[in-house]
C-alpha positions, 0 to 999 in steps of 0.5 A: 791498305797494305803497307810494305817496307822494302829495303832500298838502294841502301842495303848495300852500305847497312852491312853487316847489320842488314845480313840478317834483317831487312832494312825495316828491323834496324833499330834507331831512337827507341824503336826498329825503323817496322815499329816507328812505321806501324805506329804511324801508319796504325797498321801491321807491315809486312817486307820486301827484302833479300830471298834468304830473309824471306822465310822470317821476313814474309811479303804479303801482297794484297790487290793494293798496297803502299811499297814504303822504302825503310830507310826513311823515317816517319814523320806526321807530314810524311805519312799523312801524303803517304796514307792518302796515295792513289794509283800511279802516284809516288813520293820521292824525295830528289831522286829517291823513291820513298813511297809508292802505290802498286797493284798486284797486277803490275808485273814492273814499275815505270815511275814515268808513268807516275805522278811524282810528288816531291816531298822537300819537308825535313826527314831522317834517312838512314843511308849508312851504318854510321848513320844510326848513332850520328843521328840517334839524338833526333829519332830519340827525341822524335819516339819519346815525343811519339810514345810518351804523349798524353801519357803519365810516368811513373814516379821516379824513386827516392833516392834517385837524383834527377834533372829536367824531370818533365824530360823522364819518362819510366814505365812500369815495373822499371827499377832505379836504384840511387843513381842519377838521371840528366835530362837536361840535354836530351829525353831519358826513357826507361823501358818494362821491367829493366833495372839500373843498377846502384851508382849508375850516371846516365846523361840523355838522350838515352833509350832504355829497352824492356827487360835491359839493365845498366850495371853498377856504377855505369857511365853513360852518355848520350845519344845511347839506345839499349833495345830490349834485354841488352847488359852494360856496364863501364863506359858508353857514349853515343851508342846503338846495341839492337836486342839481347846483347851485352857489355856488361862490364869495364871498358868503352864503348864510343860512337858505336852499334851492335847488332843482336846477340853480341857480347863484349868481354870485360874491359874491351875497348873502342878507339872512337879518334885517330890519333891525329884527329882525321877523318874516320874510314870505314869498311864499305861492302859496297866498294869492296874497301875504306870509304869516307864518313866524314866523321872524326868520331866513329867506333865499332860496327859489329854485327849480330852473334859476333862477341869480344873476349877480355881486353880486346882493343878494336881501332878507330872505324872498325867493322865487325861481321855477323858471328866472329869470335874475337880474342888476343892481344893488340888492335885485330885489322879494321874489317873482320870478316863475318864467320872470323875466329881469332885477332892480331896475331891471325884469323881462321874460320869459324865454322857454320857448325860451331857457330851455330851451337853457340848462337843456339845456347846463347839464346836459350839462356834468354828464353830463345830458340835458335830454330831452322829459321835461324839456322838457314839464315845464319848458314846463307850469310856463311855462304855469302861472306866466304869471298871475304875470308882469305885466311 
C-alpha cells in the first residue's frame, strides 16, 4: 500500500515552524510526526503539502493509496484500522479526517460517499505550536516504549549517577561523563554518537538525538527533546529544538521550540510567565493576531535559520520567524517577523541574499549543503512573509 501524510487544517496554526516543512517532519517525543508513522506503518511515505515544498517534499501517487492527515499521532489501535481501509472507506475522529483511502482515478473527495468510521479511542493531535512541548512528555514516552522494545542499553558509565535505571536507555557510542540522570519521572534516551558533558543534571522525559551534546554543567528538565546535532547549555526545561540548532551556553530556555538551524547566543533568556500569572497569548497566522492557549506556561516559538545574539531577553509567548537575526537591548515585540534584523530599538529586513549566505555557511560547518533546493524554498518564505514586515 501507499501511504501519504498530507498537512491538514492545521498548517495554518504550526507557522512558522511549517514555512519550510510539512506538517509530517515536525519533530515531537523522540521522533518527526514521518519517522513515528513509518515505523508503525513499516513503510516509507511520501507528502501532500504546500507547492513550494513540493521539490523537497515529493508526493508520490500509485493506483491505491492511504492519505494519513500528519497531525495525528500513531498509536497501535489506530494503525491497525488504517492499514486494513478498503475503498470508499475513511477515519475520522469528530469532525476530522484522519485517514482515508483514494485512487488515482478519483479527481475529488466526497467523504458522503464514504463509510466513515469513527475512531474515539485516545490519541495525540498536534493542532498548534504550543502543542509540541505541552504534549512532549507522552510522545517521549510513547517512542522510548516504540524504539527501545526487546532491546538491551548500553551500560551506563562509572561515574555517572542515575535513577529508575530500567527507565534509561543509551545507545551506541553515547559518551556521559560524571553527571546525573533522573528517571524517576520520565524515560531518558540518549541517542549515537552524542556527548553529555561533565556536571550535567538532566531530569526525564528527556530525548537526546544522534550526534547532540549537553555542555558542562547543563541543567535540564523535562519534558525536553534534543533532535540530531543540536548544543545546549545553561538552563532548559520543557523544550523541543528540531535538528542542527544551538544553545550552548548560560540563560534559560522555558516551555519553548526551536526550529532547525537556530542558534541562541550566550546568556539569551525566555520569559515562560507573565508577571501577573495570566494566561499566555501567542501570535496566531492564522487570525492575523494574539490568540488564547490557555496556558500560563508558554515561551519562544522560533523558527528554522533564525539566531539570537548575547543577552537577548525574549517576553513570555513570543514568536519568532524563519531567518530573523535578533540582537540589542530590552525585550523585541512578541511577534518578529520572518526575514527580521534588528530588536527593541527597531527592525529592518534582512535580505533574501544575505540570509542565504548565512544559512549556507552555517550548514557547512555540519557537513551540509545549502543547495538550490534550500535556496528556493527559503526565497518563497521571503515572498510570503513580506505582508508581515512593515518596517
Amino acid at each position: 500500500m501507499n501511504y501519504i501524510l498530507f498537512d491538514g487544517t492545521v498548517r495554518e496554526a504550526l507557522l512558522p515552524l511549517t514555512y519550510t516543512r510539512p506538517v509530517a517532519d515536525l519533530r515531537i517525543g523522540i521522533l518527526t510526526i514521518r519517522e513515528k508513522w513509518e515505523n508503525f506503518l513499516g513503510y516509507t511515505t511520501t507528502t501532500l503539502t504546500e507547492e513550494y515544498l513540493e521539490e523537497k517534499y515529493p508526493m508520490v501517487e500509485m493506483e491505491h493509496n492511504v492519505m494519513i492527515n500528519a497531525s495525528f499521532l500513531p498509536t497501535i489501535e489506530l494503525v491497525e484500522i488504517i492499514k486494513n481501509l478498503k475503498e470508499k472507506q475513511a477515519v475520522f475522529r469528530n469532525e476530522e479526517v484522519i485517514a482515508f483511502f483514494t485512487t488515482d482515478s478519483q479527481e475529488e473527495i466526497n467523504f458522503n460517499e464514504y463509510e466513515q468510521i469513527e475512531y474515539s479511542s485516545n490519541v495525540l493531535q498536534i493542532k498548534n505550536t504550543w502543542d509540541l512541548f505541552s504534549l512532549n512528555d507522552q510522545a517521549i514516552q510513547a517512542d522510548f516504549d516504540f524504539i527501545t522494545e526487546g532491546r538491551k542499553s548500553q551500560e551506563i558509565p562509572e561515574g555517572v549517577q542515575y535513577i529508575n535505571k530500567e527507565n534509561i536507555f543509551i545507545e551506541e557510542g553515547a559518551e556521559i561523563l560524571f553527571s546525573i540522570l533522573n528517571a524517576s519521572k520520565g524515560p531518558i534516551y540518549i541517542g549515537k554518537k552524542t556527548l553529555i558533558m561533565e556536571g550535567s543534571l538532566i531530569r526525564g522525559p528527556f530525548a537526546m538525538g544522534d550526534h547532540s551534546v549537553v555542555k558542562m554543567g547543563s541543567k535540564v528538565y523535562g519534558a525536553t527533546t534534543l533532535g540530531p546535532k543540536c548544543k545546549i547549555g545553561g538552563e532548559v526545561n520543557n523544550s523541543i529544538l528540531f535538528a542542527s540548532s544551538s544553545k550552548g551556553h548560560e540563560g534559560y530556555l522555558g516551555n519553548s521550540v526551536l526550529g532547525e538551524w537556530c542558534n541562541l547566543g550566550a546568556d539569551t533568556n525566555n520569559s515562560n510567565l507573565k508577571n501577573n500569572y495570566d494566561q499566555v497569548r501567542l501570535w496566531n497566522y492564522e487570525t492575523g493576531g494574539f490568540a488564547k492557549t490557555g496556558l500560563q506556561f508558554c515561551g519562544l516559538i522560533m523558527g528554522d535559520h533564525s539566531k539570537s545574539a548575547i543577552n537577548t531577553m525574549f517576553n513570555t509567548g513570543t514568536v519568532v520567524g524563519v531567518s530573523a537575526n535578533i540582537y540589542g537591548s530590552n525585550f523585541p515585540r512578541n511577534f518578529v517577523p520572518s526575514f527580521s534584523w534588528g530588536g527593541a530599538a527597531g527592525f529592518t529586513t534582512y535580505q533574501i541574499n544575505k540570509a542565504s549566505k548565512t544559512a549556507s555557511l552555517v550548514m557547512k560547518r555540519k557537513n551540509e549543503e545549502f543547495n538550490d533546493v534550500e535556496q528556493r524554498i527559503l526565497e518563497s518564505v521571503f515572498n510570503i512573509t513580506e505582508k508581515y514586515r512593515n518596517f
